[in-house]
C-alpha positions in Angstrom: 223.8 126.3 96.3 221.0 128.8 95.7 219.5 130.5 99.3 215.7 130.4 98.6 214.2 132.9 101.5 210.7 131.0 100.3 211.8 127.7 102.0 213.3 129.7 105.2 210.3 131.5 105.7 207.9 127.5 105.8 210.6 126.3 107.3 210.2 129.3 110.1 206.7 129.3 110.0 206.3 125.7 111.1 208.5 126.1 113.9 206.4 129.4 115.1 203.4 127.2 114.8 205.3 123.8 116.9 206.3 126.5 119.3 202.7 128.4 119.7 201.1 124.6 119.8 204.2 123.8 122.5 203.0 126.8 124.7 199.3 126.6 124.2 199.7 123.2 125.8 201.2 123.7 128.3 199.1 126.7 129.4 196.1 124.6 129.0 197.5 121.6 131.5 198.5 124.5 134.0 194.7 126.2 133.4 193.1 123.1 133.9 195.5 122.0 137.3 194.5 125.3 138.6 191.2 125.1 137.8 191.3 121.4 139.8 192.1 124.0 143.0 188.9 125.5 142.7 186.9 125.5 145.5 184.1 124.5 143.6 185.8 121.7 141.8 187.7 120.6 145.1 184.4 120.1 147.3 182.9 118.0 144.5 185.8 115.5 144.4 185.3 114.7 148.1 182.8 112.3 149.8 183.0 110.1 146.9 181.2 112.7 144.7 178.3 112.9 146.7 178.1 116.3 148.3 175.6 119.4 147.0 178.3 121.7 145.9 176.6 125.0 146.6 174.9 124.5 150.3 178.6 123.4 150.9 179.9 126.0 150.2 177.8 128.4 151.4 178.2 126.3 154.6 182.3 127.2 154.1 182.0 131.0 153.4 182.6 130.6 149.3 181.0 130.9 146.0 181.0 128.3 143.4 182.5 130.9 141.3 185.2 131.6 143.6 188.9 130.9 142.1 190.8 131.2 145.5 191.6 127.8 146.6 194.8 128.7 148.5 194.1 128.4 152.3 190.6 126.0 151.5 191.3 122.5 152.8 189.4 119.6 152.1 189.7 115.8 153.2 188.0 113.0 153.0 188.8 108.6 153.6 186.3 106.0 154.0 185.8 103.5 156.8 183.7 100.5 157.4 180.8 100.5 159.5 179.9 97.2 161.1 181.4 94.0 159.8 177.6 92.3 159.5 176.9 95.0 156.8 178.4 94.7 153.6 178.0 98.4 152.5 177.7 99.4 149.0 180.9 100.9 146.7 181.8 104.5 147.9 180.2 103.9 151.3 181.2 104.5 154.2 182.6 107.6 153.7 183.4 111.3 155.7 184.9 114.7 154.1 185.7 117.9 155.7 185.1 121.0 153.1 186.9 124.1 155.3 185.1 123.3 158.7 182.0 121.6 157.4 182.0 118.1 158.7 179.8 115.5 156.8 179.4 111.4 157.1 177.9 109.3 154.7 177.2 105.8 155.4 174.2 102.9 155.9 171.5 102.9 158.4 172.1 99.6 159.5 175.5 99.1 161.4 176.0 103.3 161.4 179.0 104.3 163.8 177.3 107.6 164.2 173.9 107.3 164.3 172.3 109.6 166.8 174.9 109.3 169.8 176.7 112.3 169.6 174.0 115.0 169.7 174.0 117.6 172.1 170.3 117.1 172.6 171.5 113.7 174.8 173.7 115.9 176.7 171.9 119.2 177.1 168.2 119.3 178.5 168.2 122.8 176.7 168.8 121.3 173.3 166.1 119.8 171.4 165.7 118.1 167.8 163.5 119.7 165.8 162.5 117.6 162.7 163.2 118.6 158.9 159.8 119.4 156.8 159.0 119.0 153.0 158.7 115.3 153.7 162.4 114.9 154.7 162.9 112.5 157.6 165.4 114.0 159.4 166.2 116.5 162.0 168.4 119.4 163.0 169.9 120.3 167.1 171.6 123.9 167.1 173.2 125.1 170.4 175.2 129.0 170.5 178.5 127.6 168.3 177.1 125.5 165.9 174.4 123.1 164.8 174.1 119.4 163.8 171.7 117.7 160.8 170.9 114.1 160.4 168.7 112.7 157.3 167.9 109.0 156.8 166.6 107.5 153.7 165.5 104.1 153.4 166.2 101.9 150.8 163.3 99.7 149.5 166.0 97.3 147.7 168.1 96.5 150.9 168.2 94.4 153.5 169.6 94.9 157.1 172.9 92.9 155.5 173.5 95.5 152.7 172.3 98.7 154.7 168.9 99.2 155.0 169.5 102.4 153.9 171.7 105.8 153.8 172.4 107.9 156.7 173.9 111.5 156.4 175.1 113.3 159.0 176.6 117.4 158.5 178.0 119.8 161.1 178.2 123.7 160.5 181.4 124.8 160.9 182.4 125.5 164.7 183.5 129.6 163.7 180.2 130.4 162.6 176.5 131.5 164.3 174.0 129.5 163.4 171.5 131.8 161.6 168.4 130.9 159.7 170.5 130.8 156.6 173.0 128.3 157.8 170.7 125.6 159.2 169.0 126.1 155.8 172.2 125.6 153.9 172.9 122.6 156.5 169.7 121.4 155.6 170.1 121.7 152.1 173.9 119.8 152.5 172.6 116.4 154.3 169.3 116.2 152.5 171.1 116.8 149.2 173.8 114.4 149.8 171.5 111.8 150.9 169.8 112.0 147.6 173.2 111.9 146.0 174.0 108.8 147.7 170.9 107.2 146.9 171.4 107.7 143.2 175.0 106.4 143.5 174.4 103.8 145.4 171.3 102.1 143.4 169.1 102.8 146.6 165.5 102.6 145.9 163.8 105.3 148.0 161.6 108.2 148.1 163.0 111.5 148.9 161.4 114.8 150.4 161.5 117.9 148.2 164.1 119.7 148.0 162.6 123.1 146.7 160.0 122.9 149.5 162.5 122.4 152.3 162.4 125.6 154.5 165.5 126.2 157.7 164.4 124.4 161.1 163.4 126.3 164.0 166.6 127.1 166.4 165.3 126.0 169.1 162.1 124.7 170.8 159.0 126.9 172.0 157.4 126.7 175.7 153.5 127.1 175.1 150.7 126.0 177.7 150.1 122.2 177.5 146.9 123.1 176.5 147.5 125.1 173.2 150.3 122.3 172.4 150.2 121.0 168.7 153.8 119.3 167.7 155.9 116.6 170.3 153.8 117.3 173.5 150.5 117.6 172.1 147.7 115.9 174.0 149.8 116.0 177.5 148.0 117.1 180.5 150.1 115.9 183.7 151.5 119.6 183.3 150.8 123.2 183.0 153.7 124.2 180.4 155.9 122.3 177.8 158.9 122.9 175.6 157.9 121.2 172.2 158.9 121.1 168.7 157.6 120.7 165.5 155.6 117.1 164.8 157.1 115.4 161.5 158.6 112.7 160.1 161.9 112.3 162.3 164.0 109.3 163.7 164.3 111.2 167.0 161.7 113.5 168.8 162.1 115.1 172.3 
């Protein structure tokens, strides 16, 4: 038999090539399971898909372009809220990106709703309403602070929902600056609008880009030069007020 080096060297080549193909793939399927560990691409799994990816983030301490997911833990399960609601696919649901604590769920039958706020245990902490049309509000003490939005849904009734509630918490470790109740801000009313699209809830939003960071706190003025919650009071001298909008809660 004749030994023709022409057919060894195909027959070489298109194991080179099975080989190169081989590895390529299996680099590829190890790329994109690391790249799954992103923190970017781990926070936009959670909450059914409904969270704003950068506010979240931002909330968390990391970039979107951040590759170091080792030591960044998320979690997230659904629950029900009350059995007379039958809530819509995906709600109700609660993550935790690294610290940052969201709920998502309906209006009507809400386990959270507004019981847990400081403000209804702390005479020194207020609820000061989210602008740009946003009905909402914010309640910020020394460790942390706590955002609520509400939308209403046009295309519900009380049995379905009413509507979508979002509730976020700033991480515990960190002040909260003007930056983070912006970046809280930006989380519930950004998931609420999430939700909303998700969900098939028929509803009209505030504006994002015009939404600015709620005061901290609220501001002791004579009663007399009063223009937000205590306008128009006179039994008194001073009063602690906030801002006057378009909240489900006022003090």
């Amino acid at each position: 038999m004749t030994w023709d080096p022409r057919t060894w060297l195909r027959r070489n080549g298109r194991r080179r090539l099975i080989n190169s193909a081989l590895t390529l793939a299996v680099l590829g399927a190890g790329y994109y399971g690391f790249q799954l560990q992103y923190p970017a691409a781990k926070t936009a799994r959670v909450c059914s898909g409904m969270l704003p990816v950068d506010p979240v983030l931002s909330l968390a301490g990391k970039s979107k372009f951040s590759l170091l997911g080792l030591g960044f833990h998320v979690s997230s399960k659904q629950f029900d809220v009350s059995s007379d609601v039958t809530e819509p696919s995906g709600l109700a649901t609660r993550c935790d990106v690294d610290g940052v604590v969201i709920s998502i769920e309906t209006a009507s039958g809400a386990h959270n709703a507004y019981g847990f706020y400081s403000f209804q245990r702390d005479e020194e902490s207020f609820p000061v309403p989210l602008d740009a049309g946003w009905q909402g509000f914010m309640v910020t003490d020394e460790d942390e602070a706590t955002a609520s939005v509400l939308l209403s849904c046009k295309n519900w009734t009380p049995e379905e929902g009413s509507g979508i509630l979002v509730v976020g918490e700033s991480p515990y470790s960190s002040q909260p600056t003007k930056a983070v109740r912006l970046d809280l801000a930006r989380t519930v009313t950004g998931a609420a609008q999430r939700a909303a699209e998700k969900t098939g809830c028929a509803t009209e939003p505030g504006s994002s880009g015009k939404l600015t960071a709620p005061a901290a706190e609220a501001t002791t003025v004579p009663a007399s030069d009063a223009t937000g919650t205590c306008k128009g009071m006179t039994s008194v001298t001073k009063v602690r007020e906030t801002a006057a909008e378009t909240s489900p809660t006022e003090e």
